[in-house]
N, C-alpha and C positions, 0 to 999 in steps of 0.2 A: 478594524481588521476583520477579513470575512473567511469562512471557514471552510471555504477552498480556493484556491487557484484559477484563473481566470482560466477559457479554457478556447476561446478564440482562435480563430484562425492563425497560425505560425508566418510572418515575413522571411523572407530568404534569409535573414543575415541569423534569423535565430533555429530555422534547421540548419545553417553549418554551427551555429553554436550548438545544436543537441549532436550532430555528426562528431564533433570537436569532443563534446564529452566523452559520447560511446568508446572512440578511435582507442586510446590504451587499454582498453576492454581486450583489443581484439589483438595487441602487441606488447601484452605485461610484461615487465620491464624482469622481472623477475621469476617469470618464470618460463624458462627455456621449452620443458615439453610444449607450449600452449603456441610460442612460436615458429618451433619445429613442424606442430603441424599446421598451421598456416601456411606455412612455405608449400608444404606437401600437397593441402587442399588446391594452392594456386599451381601447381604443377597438373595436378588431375585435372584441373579447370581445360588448361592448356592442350591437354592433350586429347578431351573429349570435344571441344571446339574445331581441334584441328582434323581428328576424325570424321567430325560431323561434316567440315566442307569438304572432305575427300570423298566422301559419299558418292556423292550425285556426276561427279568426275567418272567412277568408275564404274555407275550405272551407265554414263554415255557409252564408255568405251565398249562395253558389253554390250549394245543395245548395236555399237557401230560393227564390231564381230558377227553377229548376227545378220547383218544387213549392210550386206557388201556398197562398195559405192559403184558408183559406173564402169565399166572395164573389168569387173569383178574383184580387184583390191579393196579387203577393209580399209575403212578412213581410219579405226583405232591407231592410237598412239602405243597399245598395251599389247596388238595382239599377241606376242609370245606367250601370254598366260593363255590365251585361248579363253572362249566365253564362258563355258565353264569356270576355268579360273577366274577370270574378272568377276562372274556373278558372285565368286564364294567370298572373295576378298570385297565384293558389295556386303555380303552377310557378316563380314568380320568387323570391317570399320563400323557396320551398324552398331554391333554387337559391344566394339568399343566406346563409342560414343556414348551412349548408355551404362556402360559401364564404369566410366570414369567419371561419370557424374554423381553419378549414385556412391563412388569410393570417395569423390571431391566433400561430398553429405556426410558421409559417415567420420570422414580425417577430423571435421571441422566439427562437428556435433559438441565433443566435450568443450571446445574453446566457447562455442555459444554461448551453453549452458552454463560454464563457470562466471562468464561475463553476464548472465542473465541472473545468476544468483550471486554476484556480487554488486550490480546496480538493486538486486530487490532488498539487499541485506541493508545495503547503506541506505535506503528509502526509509524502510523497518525502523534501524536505527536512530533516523533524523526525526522520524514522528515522535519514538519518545521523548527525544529531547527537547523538543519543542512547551513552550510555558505553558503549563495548567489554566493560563488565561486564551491560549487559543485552542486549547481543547476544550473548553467549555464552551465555544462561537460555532466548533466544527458542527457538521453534519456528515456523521457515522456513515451513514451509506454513502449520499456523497462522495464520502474521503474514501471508502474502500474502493470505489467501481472508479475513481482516479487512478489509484496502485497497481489496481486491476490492467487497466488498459495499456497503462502507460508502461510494466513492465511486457507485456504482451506487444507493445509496440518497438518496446527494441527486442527484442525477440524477432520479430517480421524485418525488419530493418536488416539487423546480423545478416539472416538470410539471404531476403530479396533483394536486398541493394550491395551483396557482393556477389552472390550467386544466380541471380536475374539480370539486372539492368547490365553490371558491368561485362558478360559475356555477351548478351543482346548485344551492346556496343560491338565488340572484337569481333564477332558476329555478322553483321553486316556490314564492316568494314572487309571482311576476308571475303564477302562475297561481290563487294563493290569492285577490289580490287583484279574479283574474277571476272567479272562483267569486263571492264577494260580491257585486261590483256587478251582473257579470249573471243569476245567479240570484237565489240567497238566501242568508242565513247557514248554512241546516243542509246545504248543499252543503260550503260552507268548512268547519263542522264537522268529515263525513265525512271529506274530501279531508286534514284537516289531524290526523283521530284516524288515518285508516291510515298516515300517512308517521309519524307519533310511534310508532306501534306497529311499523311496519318496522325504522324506524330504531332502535328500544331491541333490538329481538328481531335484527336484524343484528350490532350492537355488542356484547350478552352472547356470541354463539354465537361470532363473531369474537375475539375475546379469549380465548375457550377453544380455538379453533383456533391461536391467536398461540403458546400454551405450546406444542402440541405441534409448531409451528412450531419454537418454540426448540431444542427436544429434535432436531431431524431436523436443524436445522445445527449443533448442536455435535457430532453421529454423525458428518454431514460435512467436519466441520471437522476432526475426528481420523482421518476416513478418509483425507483430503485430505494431513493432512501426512506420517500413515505412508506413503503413496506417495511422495512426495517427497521423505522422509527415506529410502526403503527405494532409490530410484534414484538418490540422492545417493552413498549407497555401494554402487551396484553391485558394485565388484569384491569388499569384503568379503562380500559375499552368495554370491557366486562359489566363494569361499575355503572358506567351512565350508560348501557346498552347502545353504542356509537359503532354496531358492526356494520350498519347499512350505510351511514356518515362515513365511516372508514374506506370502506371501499366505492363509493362513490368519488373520494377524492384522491381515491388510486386508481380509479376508472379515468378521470377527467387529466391525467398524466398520461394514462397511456392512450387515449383518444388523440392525442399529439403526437405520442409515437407513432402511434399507426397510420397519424396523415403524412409524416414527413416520411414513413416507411416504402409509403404506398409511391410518393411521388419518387424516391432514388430507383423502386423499380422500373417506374415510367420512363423515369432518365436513363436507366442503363439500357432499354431497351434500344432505346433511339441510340446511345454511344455506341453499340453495337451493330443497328442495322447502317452508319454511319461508315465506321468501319469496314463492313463488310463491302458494301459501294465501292469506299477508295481502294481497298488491295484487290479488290474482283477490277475495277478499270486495269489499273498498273499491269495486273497479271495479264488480261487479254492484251493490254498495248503492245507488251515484250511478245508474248507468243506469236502478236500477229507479224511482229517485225522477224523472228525466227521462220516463220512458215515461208515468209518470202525470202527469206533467205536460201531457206530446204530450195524452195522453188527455183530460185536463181543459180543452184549449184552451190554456192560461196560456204552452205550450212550440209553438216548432215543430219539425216536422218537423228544420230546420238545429240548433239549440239541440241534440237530440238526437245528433246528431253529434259536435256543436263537443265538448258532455261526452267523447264516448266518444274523438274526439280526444286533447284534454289529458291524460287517465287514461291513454292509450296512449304518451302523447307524454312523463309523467313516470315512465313506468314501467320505461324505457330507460336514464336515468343512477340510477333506485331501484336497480336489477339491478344496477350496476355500482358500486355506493355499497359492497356489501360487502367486492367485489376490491380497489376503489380504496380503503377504509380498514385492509384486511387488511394491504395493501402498505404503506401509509403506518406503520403499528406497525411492520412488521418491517423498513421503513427507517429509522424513529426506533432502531430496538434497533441496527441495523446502523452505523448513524451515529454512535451512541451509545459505542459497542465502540471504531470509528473515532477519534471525539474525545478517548474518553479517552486513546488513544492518542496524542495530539497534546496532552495536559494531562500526560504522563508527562514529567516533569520531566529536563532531560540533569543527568550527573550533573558532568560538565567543560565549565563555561562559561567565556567572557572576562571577565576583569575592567571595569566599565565602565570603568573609564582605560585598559586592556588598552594596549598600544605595539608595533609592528611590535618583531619580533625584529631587530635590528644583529647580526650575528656579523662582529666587527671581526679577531679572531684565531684564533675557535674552538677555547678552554679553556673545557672541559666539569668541573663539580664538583659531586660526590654528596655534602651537607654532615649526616652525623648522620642519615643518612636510614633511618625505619623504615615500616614498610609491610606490611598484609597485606589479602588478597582477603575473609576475613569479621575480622570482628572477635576470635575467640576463636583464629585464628589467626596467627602471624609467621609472614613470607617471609624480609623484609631487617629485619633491629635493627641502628640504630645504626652505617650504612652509609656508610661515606666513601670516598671516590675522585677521583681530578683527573687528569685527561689533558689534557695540556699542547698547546698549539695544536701541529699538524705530528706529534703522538705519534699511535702505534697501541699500542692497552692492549689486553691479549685478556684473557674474564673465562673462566676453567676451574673444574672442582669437579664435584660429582656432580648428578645429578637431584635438582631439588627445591632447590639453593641458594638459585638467588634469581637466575640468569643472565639466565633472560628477562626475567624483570621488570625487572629490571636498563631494557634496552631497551623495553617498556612505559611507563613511568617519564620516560625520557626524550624518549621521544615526546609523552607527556604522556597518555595513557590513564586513566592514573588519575592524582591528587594522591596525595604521601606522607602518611601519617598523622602525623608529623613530620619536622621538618628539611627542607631545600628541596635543590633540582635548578636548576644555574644553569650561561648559558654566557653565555662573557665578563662575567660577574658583574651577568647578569639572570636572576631569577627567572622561570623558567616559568609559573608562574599569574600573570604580571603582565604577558605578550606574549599576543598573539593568536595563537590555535591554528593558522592559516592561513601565519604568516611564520615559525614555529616548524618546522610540518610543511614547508615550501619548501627550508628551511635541512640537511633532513634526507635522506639517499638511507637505504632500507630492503635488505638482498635478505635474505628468510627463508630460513627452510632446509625450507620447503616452498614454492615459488611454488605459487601458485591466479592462472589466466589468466580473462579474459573469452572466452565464448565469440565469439569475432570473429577478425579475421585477425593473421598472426603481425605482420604492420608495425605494426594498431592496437595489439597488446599492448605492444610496444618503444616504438612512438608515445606510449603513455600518459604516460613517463617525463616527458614534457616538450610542452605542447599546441602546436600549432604547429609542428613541427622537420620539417624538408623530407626526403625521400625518403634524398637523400645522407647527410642525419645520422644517419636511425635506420638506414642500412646500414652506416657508419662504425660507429657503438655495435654493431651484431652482429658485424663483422671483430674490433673489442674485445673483446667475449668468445667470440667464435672459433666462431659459429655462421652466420654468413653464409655458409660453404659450402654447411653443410646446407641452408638457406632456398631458397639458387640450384638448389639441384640438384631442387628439389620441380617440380612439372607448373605451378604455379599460385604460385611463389615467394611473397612477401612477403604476398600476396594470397590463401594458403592459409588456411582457419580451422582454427583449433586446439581445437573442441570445450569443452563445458562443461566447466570447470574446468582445459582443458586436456589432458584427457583422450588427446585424440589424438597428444598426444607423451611423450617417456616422461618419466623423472624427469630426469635430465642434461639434455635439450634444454629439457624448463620453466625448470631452473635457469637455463641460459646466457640465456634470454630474459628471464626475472628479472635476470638483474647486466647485460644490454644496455640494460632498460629503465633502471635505478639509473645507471648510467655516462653514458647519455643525458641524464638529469638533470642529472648533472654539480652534485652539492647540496658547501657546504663541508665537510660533517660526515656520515661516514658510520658503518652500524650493520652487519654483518653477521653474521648466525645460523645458522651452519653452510654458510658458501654452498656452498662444494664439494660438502658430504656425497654428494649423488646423484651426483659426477662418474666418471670411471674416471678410473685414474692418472696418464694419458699428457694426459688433457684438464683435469683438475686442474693439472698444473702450468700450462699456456697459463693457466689462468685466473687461479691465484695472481700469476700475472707482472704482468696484464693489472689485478687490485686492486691490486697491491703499488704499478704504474705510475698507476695513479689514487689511490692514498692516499697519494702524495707530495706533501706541502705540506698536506695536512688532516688532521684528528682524525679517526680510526678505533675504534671499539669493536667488536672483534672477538668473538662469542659462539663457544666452540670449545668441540667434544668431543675430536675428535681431536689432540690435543697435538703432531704434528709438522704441522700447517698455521699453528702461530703462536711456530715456534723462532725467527724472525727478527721476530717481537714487541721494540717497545721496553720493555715493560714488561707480564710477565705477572700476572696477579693471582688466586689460588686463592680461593675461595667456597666457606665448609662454614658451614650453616645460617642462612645468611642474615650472616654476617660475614665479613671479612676476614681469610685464615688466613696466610696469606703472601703478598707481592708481593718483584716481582724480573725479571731477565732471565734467561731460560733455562740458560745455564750455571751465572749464580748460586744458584738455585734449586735445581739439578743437586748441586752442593755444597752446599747446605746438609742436604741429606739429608730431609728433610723429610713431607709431604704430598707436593707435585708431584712429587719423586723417583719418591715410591711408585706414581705414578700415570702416572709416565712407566715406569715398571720394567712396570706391570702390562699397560699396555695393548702393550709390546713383546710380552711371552709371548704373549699376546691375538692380536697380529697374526703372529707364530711359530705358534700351533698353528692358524690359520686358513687357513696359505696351502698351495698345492696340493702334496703333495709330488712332486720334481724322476720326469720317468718310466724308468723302466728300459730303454727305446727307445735307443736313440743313434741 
């Protein structure tokens, strides 16, 4: 599984499938105002269309008032308004036509918008739900400048393809049909071989400009995430001084962009001096069959006009026909990226009977439980464990046992590939994820904060909790000092990822937020690790007083933060090597003996030796 969505070119059959999705976007079934105005937009449509080819009609007739025909009779069909008149009713329909476009824009705006932020919500949405195993494959930038586009593509879509193309159509069919009856057929001809000849010669050179289209956002799309991959870990960048390495191979991404940048200007140039060719011929063909017409008597003076009119007046959305279908393909591919991305299957769903989680006593049991992240490899074989409601079980062992997963597992991240994960003897895949995850307080042994303030991140614990609780939850883990003593207390932000504070204070604000929760069941993954000694214990004290009366799963490296464990449990590849209480274990000589032996010398040759000062 790869950590984006292809993003290739669209076949016809799947832009009418992204059309197909949009379509109830734009006709909610439920809700009336959204298609009240629709109706109203395609009424404005209507009638600034119909304006628009009145136009040039009433320019002729005005042009014909002016300029009598032979025998001194105007040829106008209008003259009772008189030229004056005719010109001013030229200034009205103008005046119309524009104006109902721009009310057609305005009726339809909130219908967009609400369809634009409900494809972005359900995008939103589906990412979360998506399994903790394809977010860890994703690429962050990547993924965002997919969302990015791909709601921006139906956005352009909405627009242009009901408000461009579809009147462009009505458009020069109302003017085809003028060609005919007021002239002749080999008008309508002309008029109807040069838009067929623009429109194929548009549409070839467009489609080859769409490839390299494609080429310059997937350059950007990998220039995009290397930066936001390369700022994400600043400080490693920092570390091995890799700022020149860094941007070197954000140079070497967008040296791609810039060729393929360079050649769509190249190309638009030419789709344009292309275009201009074929409606400059069309145009002169029709005028010159008009002027011999003037000549021949058959035409007047206005007719003359009205032609060069219409050819001027369809020559405005022809010019824009390329933009607008250029855009339209690269938001079909955009959308397309998008969707698939929303067809990406989660890989932990609810059961449809699914059942709120009851934790009546909170006994948790790992029954025969095996498990690994690909197929060809084991984490946990045959993995049993029960922690007894009110117990704390710490899992110990080396890297790579199977610790975390452990809590993965339980969280419900992944399903085991057999044996099941059960508390108070419900199966996890048979509760919904939502009353499972509620029942659970987390603190990692890295917190990652929201870039926002330090009260929302404690806040997060628990939505709703008043000001007193989430400063009671900081006095709990003994950071409320520090908070008070800031310029901007609670109300300080803490930087992306948290960044702005150091490792110890993200932790305490991690086991503040967990404590605020106040879940019956909790999981802890090194909480301490970042602490120093003196603030370690405050906080040992501060879980040991919160995991009285509930089931505790302690994840620990350090073996003297889980001596007062009810029951510790060693993990060597993925099985169960010994369980016991610390003393016991001590005696038996064992694994954890050894492991308590090694890490002593460990923390003996590590500490300062005493100074020869007195």
């Amino acid at each position: 599984m790869t950590g984006l969505p292809p993003t290739g070119a669209e076949p016809p059959s799947a832009g009418w499938r992204i059309i197909h999705k949009v379509g109830p976007h734009l006709w909610p079934k439920d809700d009336r105002e959204a298609r009240v105005r629709v109706v109203l937009a395609i009424l404005a449509l209507l009638v600034a269309k119909g304006a628009t080819v009145v136009t040039p009609f009433l320019f002729k007739e005005a042009v014909d008032g002016l300029a009598p025909a032979p025998g001194g009779a105007s040829a106008g069909a209008l003259l009772a308004l008189g030229a004056v008149g005719l010109t001013l009713a030229y200034g009205v329909m103008r005046f119309l036509g524009v104006a109902f476009a721009q009310l057609r824009d305005a009726v339809f705006a909130r219908v967009g918008q609400n369809a634009l932020r409900a494809i972005a919500l359900e995008t939103f949405e589906h990412i979360h739900a998506l399994s903790l195993r394809y977010h860890i494959t994703r690429k962050t930038g990547g993924l965002s400048r997919v969302i990015e586009r791909g709601v921006k593509g139906v956005d352009f879509l909405l627009r242009f393809l009901l408000f461009s193309i579809v009147p462009l159509v009505l458009e020069l069919a109302l003017v085809g049909v003028i060609f005919l009856f007021a002239f002749d057929v080999w008008y309508l001809a002309v008029v109807a071989a040069t838009i067929a000849v623009y429109v194929w010669f548009t549409f070839v050179v467009t489609e080859w400009r769409v490839k390299i289209r494609e080429r310059m956002n997937a350059r950007d799309t990998e220039a995009n995430q290397k930066a936001i991959d390369s700022l994400l870990n600043f400080e490693t960048v920092k570390y091995f001084g890799a700022e020149r390495r860094e941007a070197e191979r954000y140079d070497a991404s967008m040296e791609g962009y810039a060729e393929a940048a360079t050649e769509t200007q190249v190309s638009l140039a030419w789709l344009n001096a292309g275009q201009t060719l074929i409606i400059t011929a069309g145009l002169v063909a029709v005028m010159v069959m008009a002027a011999r017409g003037v000549d021949a008597g058959a035409l007047t003076v206005g007719d003359f006009v009205m032609v060069n009119a219409y050819m001027l007046q369809i020559t405005l959305p022809l010019g824009f026909l390329g933009t607008v279908y250029r855009e339209i393909r690269q938001a079909l591919i955009d959308m397309g990226a998008m969707f698939d991305l929303l067809e990406q299957p989660a890989e932990i769903v609810d059961a449809p009977d699914a059942r709120p989680l009851v934790v009546s006593a909170g006994r948790i049991e790992f029954r025969d439980v095996s498990f690994g992240y690909e197929t060809e490899r084991s984490i946990l074989r045959d993995f049993s464990l029960v922690v007894e409601p009110g117990q704390t079980v710490a899992l110990v062992g080396p890297s790579g046992s199977g610790k975390s997963t452990v809590g993965r597992l339980l969280f419900r991240f992944y399903d085991p590939s057999s044996g099941a994960v059960l508390i108070d003897g419900q199966d996890l895949r048979s509760v919904t994820q939502a009353s499972l995850r509620a029942a659970i307080g987390m603190v990692p042994q890295d917190t990652v904060l929201f870039n926002d303030t330090i009260g929302y991140n404690i806040g997060y614990g628990r939505p709703g909790a008043t000001r007193e609780e989430i400063e009671a939850a900081a006095r709990a883990a003994a950071i409320h000092d520090f908070i008070a003593s800031l310029p901007q207390g609670y109300d300080t932000t803490v930087g992306e990822r948290g960044l702005k504070l150091s490792g110890g204070e993200k932790q305490r604000v991690g086991i503040a937020r967990t404590l605020l929760k106040n879940p019956p069941i909790l999981l802890l993954d090194e909480a301490t690790s970042a602490l120093d000694t003196g603030t370690e214990r405050a906080i040992q004290e501060s879980l040991a007083a919160m995991g009285r009366g509930r089931s505790v799963i302690v994840i620990a490296h350090r073996l003297s933060t889980v001596v007062e464990a009810d029951r510790i449990v060693v993990l060597e590849g993925g099985r169960v090597v010994e369980a016991g209480r610390h003393d016991e274990l001590l005696a038996l000589g064992g694994r954890y003996a050894r492991l308590w032996r090694r890490q002593h010398v460990e923390e003996a040759e590590s500490a300062p030796e005493p100074s020869a000062i007195g």
